[in-house]
N, C-alpha and C positions, 0 to 999 in steps of 0.2 A: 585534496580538494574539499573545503568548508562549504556545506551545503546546510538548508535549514537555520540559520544564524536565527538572533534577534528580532531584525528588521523585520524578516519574511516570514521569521514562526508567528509573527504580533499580528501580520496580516493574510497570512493562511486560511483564517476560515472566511474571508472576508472576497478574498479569491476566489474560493469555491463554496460560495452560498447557493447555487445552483446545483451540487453536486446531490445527487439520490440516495442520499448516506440510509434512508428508511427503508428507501424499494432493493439496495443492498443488504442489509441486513433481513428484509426477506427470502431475497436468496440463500444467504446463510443458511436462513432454515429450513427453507426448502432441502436445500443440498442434503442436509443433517437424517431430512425424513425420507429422502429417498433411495441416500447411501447407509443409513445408520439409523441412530435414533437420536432422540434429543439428548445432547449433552448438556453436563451440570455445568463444568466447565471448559471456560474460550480463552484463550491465547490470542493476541494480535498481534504479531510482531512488523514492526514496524509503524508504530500506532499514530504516530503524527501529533496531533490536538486532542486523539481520540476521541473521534463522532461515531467511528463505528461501537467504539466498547461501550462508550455511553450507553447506546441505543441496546447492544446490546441486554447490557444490564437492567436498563428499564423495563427489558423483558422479563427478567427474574432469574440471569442467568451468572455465574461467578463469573466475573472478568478478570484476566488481566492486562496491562500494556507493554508494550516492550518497545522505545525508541532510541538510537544510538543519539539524538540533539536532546538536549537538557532546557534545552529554550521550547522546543515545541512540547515536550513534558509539563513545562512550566505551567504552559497554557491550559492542558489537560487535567494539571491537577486543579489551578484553577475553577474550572468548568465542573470538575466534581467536587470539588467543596461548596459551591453556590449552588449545587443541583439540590435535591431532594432524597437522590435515590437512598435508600437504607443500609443497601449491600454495595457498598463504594465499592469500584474498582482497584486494584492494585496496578500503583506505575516503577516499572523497572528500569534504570537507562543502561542501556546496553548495545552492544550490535551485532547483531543477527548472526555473525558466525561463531560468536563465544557466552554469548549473556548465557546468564543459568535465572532462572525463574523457580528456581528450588520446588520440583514437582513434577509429576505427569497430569496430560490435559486430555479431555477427550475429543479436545479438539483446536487445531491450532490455523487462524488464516493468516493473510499477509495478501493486504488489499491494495487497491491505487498501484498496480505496478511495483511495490516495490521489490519483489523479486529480482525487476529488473536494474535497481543497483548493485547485484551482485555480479560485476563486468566480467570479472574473469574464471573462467573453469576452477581454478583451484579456490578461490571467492564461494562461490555457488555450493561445490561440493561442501564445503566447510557448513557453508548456512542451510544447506538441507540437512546434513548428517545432525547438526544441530537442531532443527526443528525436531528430527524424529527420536532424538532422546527425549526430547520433552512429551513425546506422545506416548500413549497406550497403545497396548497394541490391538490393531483392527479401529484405532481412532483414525478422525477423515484429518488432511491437510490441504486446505483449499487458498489459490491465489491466483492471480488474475497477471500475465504480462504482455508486454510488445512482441506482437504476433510479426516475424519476420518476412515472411512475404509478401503483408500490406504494407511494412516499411518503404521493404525496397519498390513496390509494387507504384503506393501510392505518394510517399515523401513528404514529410513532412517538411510544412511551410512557416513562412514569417506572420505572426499574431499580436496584436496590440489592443489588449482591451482594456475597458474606462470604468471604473464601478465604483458608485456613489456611497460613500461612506457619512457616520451619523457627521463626522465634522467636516466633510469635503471630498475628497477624491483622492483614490488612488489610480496610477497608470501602470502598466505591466506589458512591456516588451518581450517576446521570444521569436529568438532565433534558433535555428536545428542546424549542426552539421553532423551527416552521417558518414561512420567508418565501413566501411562495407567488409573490409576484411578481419576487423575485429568484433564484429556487430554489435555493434556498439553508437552512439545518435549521443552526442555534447549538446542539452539544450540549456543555452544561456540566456540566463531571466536580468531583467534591470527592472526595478520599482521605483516609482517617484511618489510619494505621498502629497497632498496638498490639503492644508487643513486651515479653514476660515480665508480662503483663499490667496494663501500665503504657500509656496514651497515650504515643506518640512522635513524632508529628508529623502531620501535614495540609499538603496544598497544593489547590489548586481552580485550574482551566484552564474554559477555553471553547472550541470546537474548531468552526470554522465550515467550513460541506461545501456543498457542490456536489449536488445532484442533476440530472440530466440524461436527454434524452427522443432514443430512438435515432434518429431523423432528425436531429435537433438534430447531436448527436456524430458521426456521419459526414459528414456536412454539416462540423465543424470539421476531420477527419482530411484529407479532400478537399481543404480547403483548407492544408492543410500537409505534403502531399506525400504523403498516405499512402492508401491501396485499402482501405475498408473488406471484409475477406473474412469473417467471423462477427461476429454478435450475439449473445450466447443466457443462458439464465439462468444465472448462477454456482453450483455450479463445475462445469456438466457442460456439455461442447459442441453435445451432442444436445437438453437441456430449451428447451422454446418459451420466452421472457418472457411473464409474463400478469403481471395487478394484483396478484399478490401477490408475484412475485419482487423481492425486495429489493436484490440485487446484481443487475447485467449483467455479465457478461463480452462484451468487446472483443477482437478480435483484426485488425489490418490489417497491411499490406504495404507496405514502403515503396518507394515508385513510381521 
């Protein structure tokens, strides 16, 4: 399954221009100063466009990226070549169950869910055991996924939204089907770009996720070196999980 292409990595940030990539990366350090201390260096695996390392970094903090698409890299490098910052980020492509980043980090997240592309038990195990070679030990490993119970709880629906781009419009269709017994949710994207208001292209991806039940996911951490230390509902460290929290937030220690 080709996920992140071209098409979708060129319109990625464009998607989610709305998304609190700022009041995220406060979290981060939140998490940092109330599990830990400030780390020198971050890890993002699975970094996308990377808005989160960016931001990071503008903090003053080493970054680096880590994304298995080369086209969503592309853009990130991009983006830090035209930035300012002093202390560039490093970008890896890689994926999540085998990259090596050559080093330990003191701290490594995996934000937007994508924890939840790791569908299968043996997927997961792989890409945790992997995060936790890269950490230090008593370094935090913090990520955020599809909380199971609000899945099935509350089901995700069919979404169509419009958003005005500097040369016209793009559209963006999602559909959800969920697997109940693999837990597992197929959410299939279609884009139509329309620019000078001419059609200018379409691509359509399928994007297969992981939803997960918080015994389930400490239970895996456990077994791949890591202390679950918080659960709670995304993105506040203080919210219970109940059936309608859609995200979890994760936060453990590595042992």
């Amino acid at each position: 399954m080709s996920v992140f292409q071209t098409i979708y990595a060129n319109q990625y940030d464009t998607l989610y221009t709305e998304k609190d990539y700022k009041g995220e990366c406060d979290l981060i350090e939140q998490v940092a100063t109330k599990f830990g201390s400030r780390p020198d260096s971050i890890l993002d695996v699975g970094c996308g466009t990377g808005s989160h390392v960016m931001e990071m970094a503008s903090r003053g903090y080493n970054c680096a990226g880590v994304d298995i698409s080369q086209d969503m890299l592309s853009v990130a490098e991009k983006k830090s070549a035209d930035s300012i910052l002093t202390n560039k980020p490093k970008w890896i492509v890689g994926d999540a169950r085998d990259f090596d980043a050559n080093g330990h980090y003191d701290m490594v997240t995996m934000m937007f869910a994508v924890v939840s592309y790791l569908t299968t038990n043996d997927d997961l195990l792989a890409g945790l055991k992997n995060i936790r070679r890269h950490l230090k030990p008593g370094a935090l490993f913090m990520c955020d996924f599809w909380y199971g119970p609000a899945v099935l709880a509350v089901r995700p629906n069919e979404r169509v939204r419009v958003l005005e781009t500097p040369k016209g419009q793009t559209i963006r269709a999602a559909s959800t089907h969920v697997d109940s017994f693999h837990h597992t949710a197929d959410v299939s994207f279609r884009l139509w770009n329309i620019e000078n208001g001419q059609f200018s292209g379409e691509t359509q991806e399928t994007h297969r996720m992981r939803y997960f039940f918080p015994q389930e996911f400490k239970m895996m951490l456990k077994a791949c070196g890591f202390e679950s230390i918080s659960m709670s509902a995304f993105p506040d460290m203080d919210s219970v999980l109940t059936d309608d929290s859609w995200n979890a937030l994760s936060i453990a220690r590595a042992a």
